[in-house]
N, C-alpha and C positions, 0 to 999 in steps of 0.2 A: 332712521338713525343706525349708525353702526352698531349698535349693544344688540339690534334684532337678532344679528349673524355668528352670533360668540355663541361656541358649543360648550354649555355649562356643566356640561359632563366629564371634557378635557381638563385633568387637574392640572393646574398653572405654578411654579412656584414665581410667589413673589417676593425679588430680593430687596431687604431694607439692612437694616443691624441685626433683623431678624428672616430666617429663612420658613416662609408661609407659605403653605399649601392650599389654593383656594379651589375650590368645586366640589360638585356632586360624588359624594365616594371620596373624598380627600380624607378622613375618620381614617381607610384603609393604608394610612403612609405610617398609621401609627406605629405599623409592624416594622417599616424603614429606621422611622425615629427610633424606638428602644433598641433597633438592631446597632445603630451608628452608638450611643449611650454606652449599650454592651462592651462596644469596641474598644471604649475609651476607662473600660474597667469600672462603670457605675455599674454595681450590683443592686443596690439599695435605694429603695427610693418613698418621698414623703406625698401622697396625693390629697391635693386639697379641694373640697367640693363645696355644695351647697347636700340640702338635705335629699332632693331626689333628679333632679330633671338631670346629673350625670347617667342615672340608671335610665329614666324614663324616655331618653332622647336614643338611644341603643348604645353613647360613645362608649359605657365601661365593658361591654363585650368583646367589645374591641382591642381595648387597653387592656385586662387582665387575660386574653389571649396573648397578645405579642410579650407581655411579663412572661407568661410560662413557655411560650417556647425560647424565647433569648435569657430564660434562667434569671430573671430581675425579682426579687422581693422587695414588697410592698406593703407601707400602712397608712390608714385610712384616716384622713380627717374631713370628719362631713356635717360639721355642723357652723357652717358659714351663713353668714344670714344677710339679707340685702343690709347697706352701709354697715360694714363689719367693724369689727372694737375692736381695740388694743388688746384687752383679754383673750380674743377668738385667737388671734396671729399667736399671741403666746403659748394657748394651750396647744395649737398646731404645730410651734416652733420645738415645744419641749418632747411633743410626739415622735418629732424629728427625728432630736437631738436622742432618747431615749434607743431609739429602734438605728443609730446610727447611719442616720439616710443620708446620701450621696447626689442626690436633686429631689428636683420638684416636680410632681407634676400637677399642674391647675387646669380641673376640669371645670365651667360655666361662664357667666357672663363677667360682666367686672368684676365684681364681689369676689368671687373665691381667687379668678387670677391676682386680683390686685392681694388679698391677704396670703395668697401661695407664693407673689415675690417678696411678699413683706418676710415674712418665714425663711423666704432663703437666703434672705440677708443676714437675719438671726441667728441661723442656723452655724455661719464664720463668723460669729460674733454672739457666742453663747454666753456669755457677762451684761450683755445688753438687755435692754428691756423694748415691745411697742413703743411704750411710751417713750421713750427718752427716746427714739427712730422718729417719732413721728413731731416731738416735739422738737426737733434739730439740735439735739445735742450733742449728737457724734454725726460724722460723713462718711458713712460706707466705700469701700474700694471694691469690694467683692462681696460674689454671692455665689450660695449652691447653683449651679444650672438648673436652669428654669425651660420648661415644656408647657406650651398653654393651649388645650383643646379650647375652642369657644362657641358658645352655645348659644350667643347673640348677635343683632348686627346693631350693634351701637358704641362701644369706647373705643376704641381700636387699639387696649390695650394690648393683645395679643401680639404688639409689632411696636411698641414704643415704650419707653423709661419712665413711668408713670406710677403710683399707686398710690389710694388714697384709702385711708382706715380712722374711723371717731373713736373719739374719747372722749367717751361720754358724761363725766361727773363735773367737764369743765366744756361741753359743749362745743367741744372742738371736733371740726374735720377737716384737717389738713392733709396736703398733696405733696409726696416726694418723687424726686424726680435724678434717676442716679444710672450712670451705662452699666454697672453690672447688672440694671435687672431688666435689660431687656432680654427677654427669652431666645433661645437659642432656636426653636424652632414652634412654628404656629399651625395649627388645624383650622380652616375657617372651611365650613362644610356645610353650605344651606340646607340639607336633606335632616342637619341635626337641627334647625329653626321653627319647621311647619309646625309644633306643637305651642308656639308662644301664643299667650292668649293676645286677643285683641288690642288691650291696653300694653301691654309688654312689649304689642308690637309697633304702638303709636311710641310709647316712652324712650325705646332705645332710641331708634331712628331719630327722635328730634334733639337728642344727645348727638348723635352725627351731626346736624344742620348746626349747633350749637359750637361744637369742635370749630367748625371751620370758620363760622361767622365771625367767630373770638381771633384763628389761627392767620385771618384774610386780612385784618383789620388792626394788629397790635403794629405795637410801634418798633417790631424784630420782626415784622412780615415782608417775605419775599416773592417775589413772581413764581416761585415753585409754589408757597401754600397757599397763593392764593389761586392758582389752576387747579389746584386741585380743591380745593374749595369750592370753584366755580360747577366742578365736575360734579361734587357732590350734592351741590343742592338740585343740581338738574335731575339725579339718578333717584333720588329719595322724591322730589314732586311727584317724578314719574310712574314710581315703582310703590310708592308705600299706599294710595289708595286701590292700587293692585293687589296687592297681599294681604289688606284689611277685606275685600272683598272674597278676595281667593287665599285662604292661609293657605293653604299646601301649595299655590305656584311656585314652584320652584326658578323659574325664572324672577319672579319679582324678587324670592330670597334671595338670589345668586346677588344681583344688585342693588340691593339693599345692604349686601355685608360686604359687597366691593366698597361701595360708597363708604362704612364703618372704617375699615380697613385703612383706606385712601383720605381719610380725615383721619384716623389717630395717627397719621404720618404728618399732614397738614402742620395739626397741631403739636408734636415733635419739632414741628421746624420754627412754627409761627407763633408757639404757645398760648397759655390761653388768657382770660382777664375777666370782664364784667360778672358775666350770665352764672359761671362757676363760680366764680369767686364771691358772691351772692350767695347762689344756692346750697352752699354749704353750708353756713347759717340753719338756711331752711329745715336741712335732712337732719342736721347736729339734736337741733332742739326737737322735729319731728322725725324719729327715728322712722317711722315707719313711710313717711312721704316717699314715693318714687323718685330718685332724681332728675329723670328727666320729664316728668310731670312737674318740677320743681324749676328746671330751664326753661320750660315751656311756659309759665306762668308771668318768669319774668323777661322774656325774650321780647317782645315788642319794645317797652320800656327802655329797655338798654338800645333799642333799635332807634329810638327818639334819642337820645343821649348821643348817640354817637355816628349818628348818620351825618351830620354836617362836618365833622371831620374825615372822613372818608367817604363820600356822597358815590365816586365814581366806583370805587370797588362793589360797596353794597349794592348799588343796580346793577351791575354784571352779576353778583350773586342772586338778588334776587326778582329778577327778569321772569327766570321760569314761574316765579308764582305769582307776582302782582301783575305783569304785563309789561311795557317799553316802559322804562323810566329814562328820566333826561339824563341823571345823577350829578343834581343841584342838589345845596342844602337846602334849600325851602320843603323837599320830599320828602323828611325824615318824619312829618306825622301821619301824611298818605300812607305812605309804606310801616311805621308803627300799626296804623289800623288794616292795613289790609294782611300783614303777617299772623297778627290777632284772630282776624277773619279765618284765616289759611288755617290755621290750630282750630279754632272753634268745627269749620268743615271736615276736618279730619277725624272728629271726635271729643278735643282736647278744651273743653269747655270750663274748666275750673281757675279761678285765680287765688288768692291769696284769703281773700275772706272766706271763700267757700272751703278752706283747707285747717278752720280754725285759727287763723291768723288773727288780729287783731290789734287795732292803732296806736295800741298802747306795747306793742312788742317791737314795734319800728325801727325804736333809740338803740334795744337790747340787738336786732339784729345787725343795727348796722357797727354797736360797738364790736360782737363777733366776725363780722366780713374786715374791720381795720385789726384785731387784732390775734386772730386765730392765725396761729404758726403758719408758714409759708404763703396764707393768701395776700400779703404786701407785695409779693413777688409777684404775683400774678397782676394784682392794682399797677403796680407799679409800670407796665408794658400798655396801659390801655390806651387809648386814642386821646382820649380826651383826661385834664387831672380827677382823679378816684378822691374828689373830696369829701368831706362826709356829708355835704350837702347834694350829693350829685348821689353818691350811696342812697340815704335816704330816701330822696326823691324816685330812683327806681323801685326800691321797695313799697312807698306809696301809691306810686302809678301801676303797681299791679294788685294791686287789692282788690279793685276790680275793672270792668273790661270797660274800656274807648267805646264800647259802644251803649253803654249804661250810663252814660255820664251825658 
C-alpha cells in the first residue's frame, strides 16, 4: 500500500478551517505558531491542560521556549480531567479573564482542547456561564484564538468545531458545535503518543472508527465523509494492532492520528448520531467510564440498527475487518457480531454489565440520550428514526456480548 512510502518525518500541513501540522517533530512549529500569534499582537495567553501528560509527553518545553523568545505570557490551567464539567471550563475561563489572556492554548487529548475552546468562548463573553453554553442558551459568534497541541489520536477535535463538557448535577453531556472554535492552528505529532497506555490506545482509536461510522451513514452524509471514512477504518484495522504490539512505532502512530485527524473532518462534514449520542449518557452518569470504551461497548448494536438502511456504505467501511461483504441488509447481524469479535481481539472486552450498568438504568439512560441538550440534534441525522424504542433497544443489546447469548 501507498502509506509504506510516506516519510513520517516530513512535517505536512494539513489545510481544513484549521491549519495542522502533522509528523514526527511537528511539537517544533510551535515556535512558528507563537511567532505568527506575536505578530498579530497576542501577548497573553490562557493554557489549558490536563494534570501531567502535557509535561510528561516533552510538548510544554517546547511551548514555554517559543513563549519566552517571541515575549508571550502565560497562565496555567491544569486541572482538566477526562469528561470535563462546566465548573472546570469556568475556573479556566475566570483564569483567563483575570490574567487578561488574548487566546488559548489547548495542550492533550479532547478533554482539555475541548474545555480550552469552551474557555475561549467565555472568555468574549464574560457574563456568560458553562452552563448556559452548554445548555444552548446563548449562540456564540466568537472566540479567543484557539491553538490546540494534541496528545492523542482519536477526536479530531484539533481541526473541527466541536466541544463537548458534563454537567454533572443533571447528568448531562452535551456537544456544541460553533465556527469560532475551530482552532486556528493544530500540532498532531505522533512522537508526543508512544507513552499512551495500552487501553488509551485501544479507546481513542475506536472513537475514530466511531467518528466515521456515524459521519459515512447520517442522513447529511456525502461522498467526501464517507471516503474518508472508508480511509479511516482501513488505516486503524491496520495500524492499531501495530502499536498495541509496538507502542513506540512511530509509523503505526503517524497513522493512527492521520486516521483521527481525517475522521474529525469526516464527521465535521457528515456529523455524527447513534454510538455518541448514546454514549453520553454513559460517561454523564459514569464519570469515570472512558468514552471510547463507552463507543466501543455500544458499536455493534448500533451496527444492527442501522446496517439495513445503509448496507452498501457500511461494507465498504467495514470490508477491512470482517472480510467481502455483499452489502444486503440481511448482514447487519453477521457484521454486528463480527465487529464485536474485532473489539473483543483487540482487547476491548467489556459491555455494559461488566461496567456496572444495570436493567434497571435502561429507561434512565435512554430518557438522557432524548433529552440531554443538543443530543436530538445528533438523533435527529440518524439513518434510521432515533425512537425511544430503537434507543432502548441499543442500550439493551449491549449489556452484553452476541456471543454470550
Amino acid at each position: 500500500m501507498w502509506d509504506h512510502k510516506v516519510a513520517i518525518n516530513e512535517i505536512r500541513e494539513i489545510r481544513t478551517r484549521t491549519t495542522a501540522y502533522l509528523g514526527v517533530g511537528a511539537i517544533k512549529k510551535i515556535d512558528d505558531i507563537i511567532e505568527a500569534l506575536a505578530s498579530q499582537g497576542i501577548k497573553r495567553v490562557l493554557c489549558v491542560t490536563g494534570h501531567s501528560s502535557y509535561k510528561k509527553t516533552g510538548a510544554w518545553n517546547y511551548v514555554i521556549a517559543a513563549f519566552k523568545k517571541h515575549g508571550i505570557d502565560y497562565v496555567l490551567y491544569d486541572k482538566v480531567t477526562p469528561n470535563p464539567t462546566a465548573d472546570s471550563v469556568d475556573e479556566a475561563t475566570q483564569m483567563g479573564l483575570q490574567f487578561k489572556a488574548q487566546g488559548v492554548i489547548a495542550i492533550g487529548g479532547g478533554s482539555p482542547i475541548d474545555a480550552g475552546k469552551s474557555a475561549a468562548i467565555l472568555m468574549e463573553y464574560p457574563h456568560k456561564t458553562a452552563r448556559e453554553l452548554f445548555e444552548l442558551t446563548f449562540i456564540p459568534a466568537k472566540a479567543a484564538p484557539i491553538v490546540a497541541i494534541n496528545l492523542t489520536h482519536g477526536t479530531g477535535t484539533e481541526v473541527d468545531r466541536f466541544a463537548v463538557v458534563s454537567i454533572p448535577e443533571k447528568e448531562y453531556k452535551p456537544a456544541i458545535a460553533y465556527d469560532c472554535i475551530y482552532p486556528l492552528y493544530a500540532i498532531d505529532d505522533p512522537a508526543l503518543m508512544t507513552g499512551l497506555s495500552p487501553d488509551q490506545t485501544r479507546y481513542v482509536s475506536i472513537d475514530a472508527v466511531n467518528h466515521v461510522v456515524e459521519a459515512a451513514t447520517s442522513v447529511v452524509a456525502s461522498p467526501y465523509s464517507i471516503l474518508l471514512a472508508q480511509e479511516t477504518v482501513r488505516l486503524v484495522s491496520t495500524y492499531l494492532p501495530q502499536a498495541l504490539q509496538h507502542p513506540t512505532d512511530l509509523t503505526a502512530r503517524y497513522f493512527l492520528l492521520y486516521a483521527s485527524l481525517i475522521a474529525g473532518i469526516s464527521f465535521d462534514n457528515g456529523l455524527l448520531h447513534f454510538t455518541h449520542a448514546l454514549e453520553h449518557p454513559l460517561s454523564a452518569v459514569k464519570p469515570n467510564l472512558a468514552h471510547g470504551l463507552g463507543l466501543a461497548m455500544l458499536l455493534p448494536a448500533v451496527l444492527k440498527q442501522i446496517y439495513p438502511a445503509q448496507p452498501e456504505v457500511l461494507a465498504a467501511l467495514f470490508t477491512p475487518v470482517v472480510g467481502i461483504l455483499k452489502g444486503e441488509p440481511a448482514e447487519a447481524e453477521k457484521v454486528a457480531k463480527a465487529v464485536e469479535k474485532w473489539l473483543f481481539d483487540l482487547g476491548v472486552t467489556s459491555k455494559l454489565a461488566d461496567e456496572g450498568y444495570k436493567e434497571e438504568d435502561l429507561d434512565r439512560l435512554t430518557e438522557l440520550a432524548m433529552t440531554t441538550p443538543s443530543l436530538d440534534g445528533l438523533l435527529s441525522v440518524a439513518p434510521v428514526p432515533a425512537s425511544r424504542d430503537t434507543i432502548r433497544t441499543i442500550y439493551k443489546e449491549s449489556m452484553t456480548s452476541y456471543s454470550a447469548r
